[in-house]
Backbone bond lengths (Angstrom), bond angles and torsions (degrees), N, CA, C in turn:
res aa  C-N    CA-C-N  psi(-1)  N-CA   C-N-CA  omega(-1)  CA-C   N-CA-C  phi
1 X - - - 1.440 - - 1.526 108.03 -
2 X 1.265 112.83 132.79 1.666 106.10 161.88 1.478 121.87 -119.76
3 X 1.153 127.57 158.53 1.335 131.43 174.19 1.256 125.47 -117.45
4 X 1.525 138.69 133.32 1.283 141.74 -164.13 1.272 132.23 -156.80
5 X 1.217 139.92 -156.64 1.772 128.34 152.11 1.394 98.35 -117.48
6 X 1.233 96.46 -175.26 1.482 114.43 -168.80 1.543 99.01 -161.70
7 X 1.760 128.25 143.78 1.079 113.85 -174.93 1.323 96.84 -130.02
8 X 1.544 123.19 113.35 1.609 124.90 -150.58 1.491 96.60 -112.51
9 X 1.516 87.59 -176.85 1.722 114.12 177.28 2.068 106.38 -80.35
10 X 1.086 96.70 150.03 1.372 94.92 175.92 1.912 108.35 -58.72
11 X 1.540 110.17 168.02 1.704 101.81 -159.92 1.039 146.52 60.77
12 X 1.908 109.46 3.26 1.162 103.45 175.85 1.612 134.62 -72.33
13 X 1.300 150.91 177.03 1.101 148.81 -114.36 1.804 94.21 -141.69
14 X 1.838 103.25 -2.76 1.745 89.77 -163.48 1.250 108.07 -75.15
15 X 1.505 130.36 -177.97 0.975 142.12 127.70 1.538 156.31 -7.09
16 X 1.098 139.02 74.97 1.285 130.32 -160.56 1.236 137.67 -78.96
17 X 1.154 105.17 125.77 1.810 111.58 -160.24 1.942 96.11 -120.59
18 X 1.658 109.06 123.15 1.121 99.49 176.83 1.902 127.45 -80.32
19 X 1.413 98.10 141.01 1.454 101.19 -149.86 1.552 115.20 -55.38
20 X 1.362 124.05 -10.65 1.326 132.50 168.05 1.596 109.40 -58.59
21 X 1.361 112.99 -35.49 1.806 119.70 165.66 0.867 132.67 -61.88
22 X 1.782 115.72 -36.20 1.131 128.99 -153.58 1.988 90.96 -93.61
23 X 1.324 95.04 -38.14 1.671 101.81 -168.37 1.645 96.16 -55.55
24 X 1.340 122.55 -49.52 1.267 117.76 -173.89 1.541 127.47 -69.81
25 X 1.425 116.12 -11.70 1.162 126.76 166.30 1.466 115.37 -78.56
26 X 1.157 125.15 -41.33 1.244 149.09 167.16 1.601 117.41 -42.88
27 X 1.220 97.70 -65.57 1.656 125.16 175.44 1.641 107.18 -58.98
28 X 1.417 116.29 -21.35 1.346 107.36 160.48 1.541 131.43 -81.97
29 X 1.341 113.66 -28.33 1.699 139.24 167.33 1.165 96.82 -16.58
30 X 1.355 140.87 138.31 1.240 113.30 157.30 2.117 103.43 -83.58
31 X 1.659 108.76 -16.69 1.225 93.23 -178.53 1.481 137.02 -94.30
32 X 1.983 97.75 40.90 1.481 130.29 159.41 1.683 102.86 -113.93
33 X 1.193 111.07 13.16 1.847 91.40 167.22 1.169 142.62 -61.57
34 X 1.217 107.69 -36.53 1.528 127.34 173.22 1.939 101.86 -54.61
35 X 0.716 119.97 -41.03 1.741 138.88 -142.03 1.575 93.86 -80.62
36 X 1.307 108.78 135.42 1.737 121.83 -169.24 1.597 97.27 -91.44
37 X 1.251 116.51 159.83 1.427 118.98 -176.99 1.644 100.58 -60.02
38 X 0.842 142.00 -86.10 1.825 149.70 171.40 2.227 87.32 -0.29
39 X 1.178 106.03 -65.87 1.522 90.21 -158.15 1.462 123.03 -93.11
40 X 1.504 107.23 10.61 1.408 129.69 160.49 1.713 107.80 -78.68
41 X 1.447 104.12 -29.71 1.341 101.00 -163.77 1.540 94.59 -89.39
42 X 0.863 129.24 -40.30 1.512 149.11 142.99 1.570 102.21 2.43
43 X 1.545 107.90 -96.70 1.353 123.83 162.08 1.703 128.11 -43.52
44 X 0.839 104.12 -9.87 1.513 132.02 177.42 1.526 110.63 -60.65
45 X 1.769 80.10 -82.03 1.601 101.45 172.07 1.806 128.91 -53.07
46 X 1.346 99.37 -29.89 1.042 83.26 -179.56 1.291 127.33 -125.04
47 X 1.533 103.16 16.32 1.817 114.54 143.48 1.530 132.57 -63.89
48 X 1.557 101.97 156.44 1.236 104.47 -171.64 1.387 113.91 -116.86
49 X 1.315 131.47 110.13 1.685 115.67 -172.58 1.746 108.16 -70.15
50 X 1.254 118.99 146.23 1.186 114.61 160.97 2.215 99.58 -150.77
51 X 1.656 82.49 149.53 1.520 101.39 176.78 1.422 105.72 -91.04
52 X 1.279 116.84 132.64 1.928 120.78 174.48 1.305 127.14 -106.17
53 X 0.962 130.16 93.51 1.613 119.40 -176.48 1.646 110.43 -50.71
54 X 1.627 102.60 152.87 1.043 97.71 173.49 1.443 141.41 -94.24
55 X 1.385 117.53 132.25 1.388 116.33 -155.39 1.870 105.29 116.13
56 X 1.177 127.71 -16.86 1.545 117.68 -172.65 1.459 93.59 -89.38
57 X 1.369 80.73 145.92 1.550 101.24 178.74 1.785 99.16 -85.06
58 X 1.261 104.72 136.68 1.687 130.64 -176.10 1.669 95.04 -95.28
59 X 0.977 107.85 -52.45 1.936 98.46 -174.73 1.404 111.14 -157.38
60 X 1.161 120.70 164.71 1.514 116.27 -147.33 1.796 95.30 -142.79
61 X 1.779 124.31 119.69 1.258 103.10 -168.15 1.449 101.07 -69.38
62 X 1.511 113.44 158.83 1.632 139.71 169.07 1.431 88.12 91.69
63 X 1.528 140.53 33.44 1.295 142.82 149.17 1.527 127.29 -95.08
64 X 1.344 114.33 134.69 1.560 88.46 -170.75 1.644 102.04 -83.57
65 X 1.602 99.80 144.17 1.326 90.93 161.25 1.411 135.74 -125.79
66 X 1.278 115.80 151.26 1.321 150.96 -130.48 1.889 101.20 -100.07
67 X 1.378 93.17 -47.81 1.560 76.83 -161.07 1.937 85.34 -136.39
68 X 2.095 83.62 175.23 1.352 93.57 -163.07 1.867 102.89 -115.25
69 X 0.998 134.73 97.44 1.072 137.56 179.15 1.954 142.45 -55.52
70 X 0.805 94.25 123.22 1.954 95.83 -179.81 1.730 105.71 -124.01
71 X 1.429 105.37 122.44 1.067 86.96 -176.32 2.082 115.20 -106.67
72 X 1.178 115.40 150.46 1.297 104.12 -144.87 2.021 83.92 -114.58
73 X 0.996 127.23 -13.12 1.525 114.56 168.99 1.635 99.15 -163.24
74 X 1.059 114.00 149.14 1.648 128.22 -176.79 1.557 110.10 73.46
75 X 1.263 115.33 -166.50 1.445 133.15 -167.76 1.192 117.32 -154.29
76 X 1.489 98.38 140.07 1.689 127.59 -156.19 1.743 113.48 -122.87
77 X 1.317 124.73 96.57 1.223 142.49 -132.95 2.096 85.91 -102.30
78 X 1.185 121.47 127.69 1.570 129.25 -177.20 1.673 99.85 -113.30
79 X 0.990 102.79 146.21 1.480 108.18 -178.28 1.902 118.93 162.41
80 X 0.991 115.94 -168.98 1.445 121.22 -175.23 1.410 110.39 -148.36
81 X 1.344 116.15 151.07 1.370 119.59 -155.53 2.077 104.69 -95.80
82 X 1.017 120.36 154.16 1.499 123.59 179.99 1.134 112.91 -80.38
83 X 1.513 143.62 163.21 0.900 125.16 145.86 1.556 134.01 -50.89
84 X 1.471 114.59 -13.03 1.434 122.16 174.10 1.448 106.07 -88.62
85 X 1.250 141.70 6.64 1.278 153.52 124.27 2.202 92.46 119.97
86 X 1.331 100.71 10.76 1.388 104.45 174.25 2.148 102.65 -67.55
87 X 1.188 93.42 -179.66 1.844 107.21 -177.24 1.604 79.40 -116.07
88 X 1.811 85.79 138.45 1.428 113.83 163.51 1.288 112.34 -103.38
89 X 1.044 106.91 86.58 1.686 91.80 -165.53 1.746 109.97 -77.48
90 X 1.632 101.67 135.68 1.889 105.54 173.63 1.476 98.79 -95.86
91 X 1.419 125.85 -42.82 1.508 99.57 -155.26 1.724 92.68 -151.71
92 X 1.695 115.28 155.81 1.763 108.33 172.29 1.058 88.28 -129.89
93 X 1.401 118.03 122.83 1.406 132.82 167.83 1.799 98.05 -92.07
94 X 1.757 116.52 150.07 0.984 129.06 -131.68 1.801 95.17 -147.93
95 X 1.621 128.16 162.04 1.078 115.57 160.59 1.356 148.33 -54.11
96 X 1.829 106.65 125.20 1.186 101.17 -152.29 1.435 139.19 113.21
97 X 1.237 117.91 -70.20 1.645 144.84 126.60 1.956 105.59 7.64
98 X 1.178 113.24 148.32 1.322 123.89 178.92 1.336 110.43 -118.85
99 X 1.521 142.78 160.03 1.510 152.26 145.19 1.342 112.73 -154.45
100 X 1.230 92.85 175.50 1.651 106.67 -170.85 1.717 113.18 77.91
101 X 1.431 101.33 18.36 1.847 90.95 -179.17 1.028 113.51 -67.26
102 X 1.359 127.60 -26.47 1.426 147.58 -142.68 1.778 82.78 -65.65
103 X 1.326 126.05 -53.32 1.410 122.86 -164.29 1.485 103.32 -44.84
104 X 1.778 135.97 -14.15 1.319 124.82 -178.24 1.684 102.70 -72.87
């Protein structure tokens, strides 16, 4: 299982984590160090925590995507499937670690 944020479209369906939690999870990242209290809280607010089982697919290519990911414990394996229906895996993002920027 991993756990992370996600920074969605308005209406989404996640989970709510109050942002005083989220700031402190965050605030440990090291890849929010740079970041002044005002724009942590910033990012705070308008993340979304969600828990992932392991094995669900997070995004699917020719999907649009929506949100921008950090992952805050476990690992999240990127890749594309074979025609023999095996994983190709390109990349394992890890705790901490970011993906999905590409949606900017």
């Amino acid at each position: 299982m991993s756990r992370g944020f996600g920074y969605p479209k308005r209406n989404s369906r996640k989970k709510v984590m109050h942002t005083s939690a989220k700031y402190l999870i965050l605030k440990e990242m090291a890849l929010f160090n740079t970041l002044s209290e005002n724009e942590l809280n910033m990012i705070a607010h308008a993340a979304l925590y969600e828990k992932v089982a392991k094995n669900k697919t997070i995004y699917q290519a020719g999907s649009k995507a929506d949100y921008v990911y950090v992952i805050e414990k476990g690992s999240v394996k990127s890749g594309n499937y074979a025609s023999d229906g095996r994983l190709m895996i390109k990349e394992i993002y890890y705790d901490g670690e970011l993906f999905g920027e590409n949606i900017f």
